[in-house]
C-alpha positions as CSV (number, residue, x, y, z in Angstrom):
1,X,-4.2,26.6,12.2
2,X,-0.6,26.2,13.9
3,X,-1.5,22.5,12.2
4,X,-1.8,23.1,8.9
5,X,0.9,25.9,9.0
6,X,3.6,22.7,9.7
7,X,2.2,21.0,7.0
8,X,2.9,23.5,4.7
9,X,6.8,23.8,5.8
10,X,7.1,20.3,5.6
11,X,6.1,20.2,2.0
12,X,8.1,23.0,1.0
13,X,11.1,21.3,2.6
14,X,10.8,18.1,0.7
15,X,9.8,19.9,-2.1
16,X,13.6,22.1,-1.9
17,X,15.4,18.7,-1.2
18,X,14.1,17.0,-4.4
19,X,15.1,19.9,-6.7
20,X,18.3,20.2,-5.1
21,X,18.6,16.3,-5.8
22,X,17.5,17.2,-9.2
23,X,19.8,20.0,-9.6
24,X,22.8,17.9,-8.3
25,X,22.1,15.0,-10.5
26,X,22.3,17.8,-13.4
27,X,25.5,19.0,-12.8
28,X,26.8,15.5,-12.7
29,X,25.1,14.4,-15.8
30,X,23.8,17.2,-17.9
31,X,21.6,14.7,-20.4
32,X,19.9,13.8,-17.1
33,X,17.1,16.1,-17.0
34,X,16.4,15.3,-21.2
35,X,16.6,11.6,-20.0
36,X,14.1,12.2,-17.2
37,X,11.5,14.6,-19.3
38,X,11.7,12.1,-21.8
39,X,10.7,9.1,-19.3
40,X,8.0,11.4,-18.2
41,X,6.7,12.1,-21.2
42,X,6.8,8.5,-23.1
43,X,5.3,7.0,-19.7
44,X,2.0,9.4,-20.1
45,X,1.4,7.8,-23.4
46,X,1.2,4.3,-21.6
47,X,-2.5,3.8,-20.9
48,X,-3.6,3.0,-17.2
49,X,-4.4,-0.2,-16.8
50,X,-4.9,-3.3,-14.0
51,X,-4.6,-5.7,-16.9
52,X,-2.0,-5.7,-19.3
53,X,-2.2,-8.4,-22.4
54,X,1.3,-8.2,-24.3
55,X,1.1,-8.2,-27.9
56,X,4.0,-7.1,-30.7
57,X,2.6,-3.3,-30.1
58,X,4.0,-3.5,-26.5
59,X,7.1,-5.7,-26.6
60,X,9.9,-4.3,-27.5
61,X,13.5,-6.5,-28.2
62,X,17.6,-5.3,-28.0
63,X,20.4,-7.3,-28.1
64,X,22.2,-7.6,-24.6
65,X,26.0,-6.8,-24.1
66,X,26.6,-10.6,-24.4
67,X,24.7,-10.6,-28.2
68,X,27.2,-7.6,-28.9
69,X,29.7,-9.9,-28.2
70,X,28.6,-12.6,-30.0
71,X,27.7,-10.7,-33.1
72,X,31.7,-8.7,-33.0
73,X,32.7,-12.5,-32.7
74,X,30.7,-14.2,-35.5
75,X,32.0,-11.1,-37.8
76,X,35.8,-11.9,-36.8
77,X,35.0,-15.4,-37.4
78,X,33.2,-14.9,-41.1
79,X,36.4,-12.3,-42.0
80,X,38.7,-15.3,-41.1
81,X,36.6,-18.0,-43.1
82,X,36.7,-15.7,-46.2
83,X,40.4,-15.1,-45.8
84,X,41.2,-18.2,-45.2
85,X,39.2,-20.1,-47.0
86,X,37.9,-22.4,-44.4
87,X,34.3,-24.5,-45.1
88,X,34.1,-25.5,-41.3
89,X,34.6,-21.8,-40.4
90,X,31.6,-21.2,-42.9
91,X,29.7,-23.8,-41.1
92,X,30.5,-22.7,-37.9
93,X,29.9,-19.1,-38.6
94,X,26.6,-19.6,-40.2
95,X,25.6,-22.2,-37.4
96,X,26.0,-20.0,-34.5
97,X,24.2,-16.8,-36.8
98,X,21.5,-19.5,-37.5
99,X,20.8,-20.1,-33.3
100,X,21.0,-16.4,-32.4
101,X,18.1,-15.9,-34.9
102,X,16.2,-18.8,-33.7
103,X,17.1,-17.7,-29.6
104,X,15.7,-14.0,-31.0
105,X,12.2,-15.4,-32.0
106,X,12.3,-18.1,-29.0
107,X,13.0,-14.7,-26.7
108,X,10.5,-12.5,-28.1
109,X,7.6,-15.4,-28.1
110,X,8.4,-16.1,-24.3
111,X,6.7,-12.8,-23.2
112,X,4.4,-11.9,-25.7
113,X,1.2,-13.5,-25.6
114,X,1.1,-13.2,-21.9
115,X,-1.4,-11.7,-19.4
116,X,-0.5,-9.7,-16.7
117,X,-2.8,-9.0,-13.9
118,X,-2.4,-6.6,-10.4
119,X,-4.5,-7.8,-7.2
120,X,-5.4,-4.6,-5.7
121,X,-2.3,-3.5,-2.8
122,X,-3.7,-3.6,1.0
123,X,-2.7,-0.6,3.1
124,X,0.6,-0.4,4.7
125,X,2.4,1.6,6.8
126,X,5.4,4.1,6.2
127,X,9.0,2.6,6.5
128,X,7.7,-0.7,5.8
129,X,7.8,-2.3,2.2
130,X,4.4,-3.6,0.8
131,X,4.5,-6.3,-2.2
132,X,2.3,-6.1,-5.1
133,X,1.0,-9.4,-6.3
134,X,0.6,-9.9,-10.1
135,X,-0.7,-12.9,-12.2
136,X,0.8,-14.0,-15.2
137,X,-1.3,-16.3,-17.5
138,X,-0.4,-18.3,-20.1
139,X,-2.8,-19.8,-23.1
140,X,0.2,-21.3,-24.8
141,X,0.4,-25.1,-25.0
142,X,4.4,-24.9,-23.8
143,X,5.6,-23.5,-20.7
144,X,7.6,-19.8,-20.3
145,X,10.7,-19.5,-18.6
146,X,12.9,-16.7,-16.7
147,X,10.3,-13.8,-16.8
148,X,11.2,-11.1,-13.9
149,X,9.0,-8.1,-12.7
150,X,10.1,-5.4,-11.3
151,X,9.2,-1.6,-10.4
152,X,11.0,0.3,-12.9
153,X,14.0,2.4,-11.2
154,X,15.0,4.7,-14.2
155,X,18.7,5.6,-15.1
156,X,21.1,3.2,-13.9
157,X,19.7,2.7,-10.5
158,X,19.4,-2.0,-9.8
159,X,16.6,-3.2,-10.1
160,X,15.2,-5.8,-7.5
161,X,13.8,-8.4,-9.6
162,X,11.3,-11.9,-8.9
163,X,11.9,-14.2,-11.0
164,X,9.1,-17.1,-12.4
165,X,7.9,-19.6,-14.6
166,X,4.8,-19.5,-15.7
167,X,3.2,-23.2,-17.1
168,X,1.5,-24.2,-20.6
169,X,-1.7,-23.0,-20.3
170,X,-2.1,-22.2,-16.6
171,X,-0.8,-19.4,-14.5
172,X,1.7,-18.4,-11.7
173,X,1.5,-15.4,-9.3
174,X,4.5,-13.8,-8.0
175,X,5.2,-10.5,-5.4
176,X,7.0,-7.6,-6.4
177,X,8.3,-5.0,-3.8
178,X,7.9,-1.1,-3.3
179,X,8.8,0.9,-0.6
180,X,7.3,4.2,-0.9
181,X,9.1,7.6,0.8
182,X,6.0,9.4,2.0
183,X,2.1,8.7,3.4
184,X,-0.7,9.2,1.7
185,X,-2.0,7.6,-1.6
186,X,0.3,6.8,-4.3
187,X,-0.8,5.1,-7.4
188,X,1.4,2.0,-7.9
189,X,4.7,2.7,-9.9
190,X,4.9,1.8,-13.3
191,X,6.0,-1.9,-13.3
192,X,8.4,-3.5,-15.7
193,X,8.4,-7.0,-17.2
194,X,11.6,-8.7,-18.8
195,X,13.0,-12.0,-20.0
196,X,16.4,-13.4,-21.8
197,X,15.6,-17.0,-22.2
198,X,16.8,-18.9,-24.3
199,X,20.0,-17.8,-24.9
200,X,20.8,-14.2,-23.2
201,X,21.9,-12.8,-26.1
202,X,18.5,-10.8,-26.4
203,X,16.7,-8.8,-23.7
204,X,13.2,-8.4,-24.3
205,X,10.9,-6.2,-22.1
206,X,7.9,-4.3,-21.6
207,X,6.2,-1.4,-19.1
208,X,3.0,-1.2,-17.3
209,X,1.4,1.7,-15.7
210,X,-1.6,-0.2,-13.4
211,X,-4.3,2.0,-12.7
212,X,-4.8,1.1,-8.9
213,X,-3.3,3.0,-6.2
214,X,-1.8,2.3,-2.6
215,X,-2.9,4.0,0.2
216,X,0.1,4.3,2.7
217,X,-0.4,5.1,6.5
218,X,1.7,7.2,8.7
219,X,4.8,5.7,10.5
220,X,3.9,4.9,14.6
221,X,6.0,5.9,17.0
222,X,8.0,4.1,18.8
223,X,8.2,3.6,21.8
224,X,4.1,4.4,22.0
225,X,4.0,7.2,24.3
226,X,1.1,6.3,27.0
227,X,-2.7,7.7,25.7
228,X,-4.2,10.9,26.6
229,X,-6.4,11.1,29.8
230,X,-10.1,11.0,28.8
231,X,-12.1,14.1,28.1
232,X,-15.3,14.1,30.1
233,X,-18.4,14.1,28.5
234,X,-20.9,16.5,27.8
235,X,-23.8,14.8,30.4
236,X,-21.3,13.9,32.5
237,X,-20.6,15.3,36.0
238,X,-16.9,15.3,37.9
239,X,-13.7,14.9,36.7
240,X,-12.3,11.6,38.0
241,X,-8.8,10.5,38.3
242,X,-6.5,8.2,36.5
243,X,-5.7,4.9,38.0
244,X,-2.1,5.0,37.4
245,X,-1.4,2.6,34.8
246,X,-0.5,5.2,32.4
247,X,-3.6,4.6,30.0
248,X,-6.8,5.9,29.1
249,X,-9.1,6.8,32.6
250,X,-11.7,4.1,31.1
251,X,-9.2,1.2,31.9
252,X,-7.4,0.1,35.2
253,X,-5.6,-2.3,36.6
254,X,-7.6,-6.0,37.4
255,X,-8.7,-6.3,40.9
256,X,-9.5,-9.8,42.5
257,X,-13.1,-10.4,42.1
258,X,-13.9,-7.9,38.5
259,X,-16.2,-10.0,36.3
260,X,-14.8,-11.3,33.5
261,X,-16.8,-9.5,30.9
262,X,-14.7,-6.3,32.5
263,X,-11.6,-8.2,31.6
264,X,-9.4,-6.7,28.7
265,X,-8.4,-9.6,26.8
266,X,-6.7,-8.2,24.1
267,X,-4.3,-6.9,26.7
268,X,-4.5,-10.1,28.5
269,X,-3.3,-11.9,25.5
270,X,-0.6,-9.7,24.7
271,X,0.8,-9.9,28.7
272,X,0.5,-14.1,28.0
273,X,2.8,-13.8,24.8
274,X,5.5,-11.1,26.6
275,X,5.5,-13.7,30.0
276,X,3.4,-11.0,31.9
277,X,0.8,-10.9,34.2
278,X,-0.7,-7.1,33.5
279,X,-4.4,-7.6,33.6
280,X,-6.6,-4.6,32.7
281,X,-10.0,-4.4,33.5
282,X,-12.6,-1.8,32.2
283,X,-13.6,1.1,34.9
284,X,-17.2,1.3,34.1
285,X,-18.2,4.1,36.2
286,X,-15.3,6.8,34.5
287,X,-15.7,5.1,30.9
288,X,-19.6,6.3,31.3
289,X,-17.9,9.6,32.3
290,X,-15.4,10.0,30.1
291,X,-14.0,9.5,26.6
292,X,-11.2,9.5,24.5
293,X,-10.5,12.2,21.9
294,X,-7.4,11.7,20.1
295,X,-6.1,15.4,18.4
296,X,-2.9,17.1,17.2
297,X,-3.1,19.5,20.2
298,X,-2.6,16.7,23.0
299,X,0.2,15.2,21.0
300,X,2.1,18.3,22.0
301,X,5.3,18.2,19.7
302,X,6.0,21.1,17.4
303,X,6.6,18.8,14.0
304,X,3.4,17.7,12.0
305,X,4.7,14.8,10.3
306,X,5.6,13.9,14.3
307,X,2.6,14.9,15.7
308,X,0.7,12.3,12.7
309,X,3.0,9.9,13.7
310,X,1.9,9.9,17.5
311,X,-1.6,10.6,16.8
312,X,-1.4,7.1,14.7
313,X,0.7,5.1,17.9
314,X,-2.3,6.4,20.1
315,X,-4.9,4.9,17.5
316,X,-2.9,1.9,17.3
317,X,-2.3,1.8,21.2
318,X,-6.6,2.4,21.9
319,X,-7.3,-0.2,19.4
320,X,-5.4,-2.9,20.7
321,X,-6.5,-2.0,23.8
322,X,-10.3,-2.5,22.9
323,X,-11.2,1.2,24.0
324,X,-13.8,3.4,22.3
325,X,-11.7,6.8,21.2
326,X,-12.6,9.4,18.6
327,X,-10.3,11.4,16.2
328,X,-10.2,15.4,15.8
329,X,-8.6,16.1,12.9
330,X,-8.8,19.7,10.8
331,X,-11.7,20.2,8.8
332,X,-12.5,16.2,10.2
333,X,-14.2,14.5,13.2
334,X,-14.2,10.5,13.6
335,X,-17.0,9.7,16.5
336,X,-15.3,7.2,19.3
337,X,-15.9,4.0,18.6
338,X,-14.2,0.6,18.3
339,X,-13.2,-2.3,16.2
340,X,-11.0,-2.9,13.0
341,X,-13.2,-0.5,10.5
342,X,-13.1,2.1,12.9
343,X,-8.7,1.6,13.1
344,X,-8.9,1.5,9.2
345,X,-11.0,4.4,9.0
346,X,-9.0,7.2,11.7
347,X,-5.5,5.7,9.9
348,X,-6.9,6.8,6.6
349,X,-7.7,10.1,7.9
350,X,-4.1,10.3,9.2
351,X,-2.6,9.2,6.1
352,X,-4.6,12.0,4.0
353,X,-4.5,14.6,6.4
């Protein structure tokens, strides 16, 4: 009970930091709450979608602050021709006019027409940034040039763009970053796609709300605290004592003559790469006896979001170690067990619970 309580006051205190985020980005810009209704609302009309094909209903075109320019200088320069009656100024003026228009269609055809497809995002943990890979295809018989994805940041806020080229007729894949602020599962921001080739003088962009979703694990702590002493089982008979090396009761530390099947490799490996000589061997007598449970209540720190974060260094800690363990969860029980769809599985039950 005491676990879900914490739950609850960590939600309501992320919940009261975000409106009083909101409410200070209000009094600093009062259209900012309009702007930000209005990018709420025109983003539910986008339909969700892992495959985008952009067409003219979905491309949209502006002129940049450099085609302002130009444009303020091409009208100076057609004033001057008329006053002074100057036929190169004419040609001049009328020559540059000419290649904006031409770098407008050039600009507009360089993204529409393509196809834009997301590969389904793997798991990641929280604190770490996970990349979303999309493909860009091409059917036309010339190549495209300068087209940059991004997660769109609304406001003012930079956007961190990856540039690419995509061929004639082939395609090009390229990874786009997001760091997500909490666990759990988060469907993939909406993306944003935008290119100013030829010329610069013309931005021309479109969004993308992918239907897929990211599941996002809890942070581990760090340093790993050592596991939990094993719980004995139910046919099981006397309690017996740890062995000291500050893990679970089923392992110990190797002894000249254990077989090598006993052996705990993955920990052997590990000791090889750090330039140690920590061998672990499996107690089979107290593994029979006991086994690991893995709960809030022996993580034994008052914060929830803590007490998910150790939970997940234990899981972490048992796996690499090759043990069996089980995870005791509210309202969910994982059976000990081992192996990576076992890892997967109790680090998706922390990342939900």
């Amino acid at each position: 009970m005491a676990f879900a309580s914490s739950n609850g006051s960590s939600s309501a205190s992320s919940s009261g930091t975000s409106s009083a985020l909101s409410r200070a980005a209000a009094a600093v810009n009062p259209l900012a709450p309009l702007r930000q209704r209005f990018q709420r609302w025109w983003q539910a009309r986008l339909p969700l979608s892992d495959t985008l094909v952009l067409t003219q209903r979905n491309v949209y075109i502006l002129p940049t602050g450099s085609g302002w320019m130009l444009a303020l200088t091409l009208i100076v320069l057609l004033v001057a021709s008329i006053n002074y009656q100057l036929n190169l100024g004419y040609l001049l003026t009328f020559l540059l006019a000419g290649s904006v228009v031409v770098g407008m269609h050039i600009c507009h055809a360089n993204l529409r027409g393509l196809t834009l497809h997301l590969k389904a995002p793997d798991p990641h943990f929280m604190g770490t940034s996970t990349a979303f890979e999309v493909q860009l295809s091409s059917e036309r018989k010339t190549p495209r040039y300068g087209i940059g994805l991004a997660v769109h940041a609304p406001g003012k806020v930079a956007h961190h763009w990856a540039w690419t080229d995509v061929p004639a007729q082939g395609q090009c894949r390229v990874q786009v970053a997001f760091r997500p602020e909490r666990r759990g599962l988060h469907r993939v921001p909406t993306l944003t796609a935008e290119t100013r080739f030829p010329l610069g003088t013309f931005r021309v962009w479109t969004y993308w709300r992918p239907a897929a979703q990211v599941l996002v694990y809890p942070a581990p702590e760090t340093p790993a605290p050592p596991l939990p002493p094993g719980e004995p089982r139910a046919s099981g008979t006397g309690a017996a004592q740890s062995q000291g090396i500050g893990e679970f009761d089923g392992v110990r530390a190797y002894r000249r003559g254990d077989p090598l099947k006993l052996v705990v490799w993955k920990k052997a490996a590990k000791s090889l790469a750090t330039g140690t000589d920590d061998l672990v061997s499996r107690d089979a007598q107290q593994a029979q006896r006991h086994e690991l449970w893995l709960d809030p209540a022996r993580a034994a720190l008052p914060d929830h979001e803590a007490r998910v974060s150790r939970l997940t260094a234990w899981v972490l800690q048992a796996d690499r170690l090759g043990l069996d363990y089980g995870l005791r969860l509210p309202g969910i029980e994982i059976a000990p067990d081992s192996g990576a769809a076992h890892r997967m599985r109790c680090l998706e039950a922390l990342a939900l619970c």
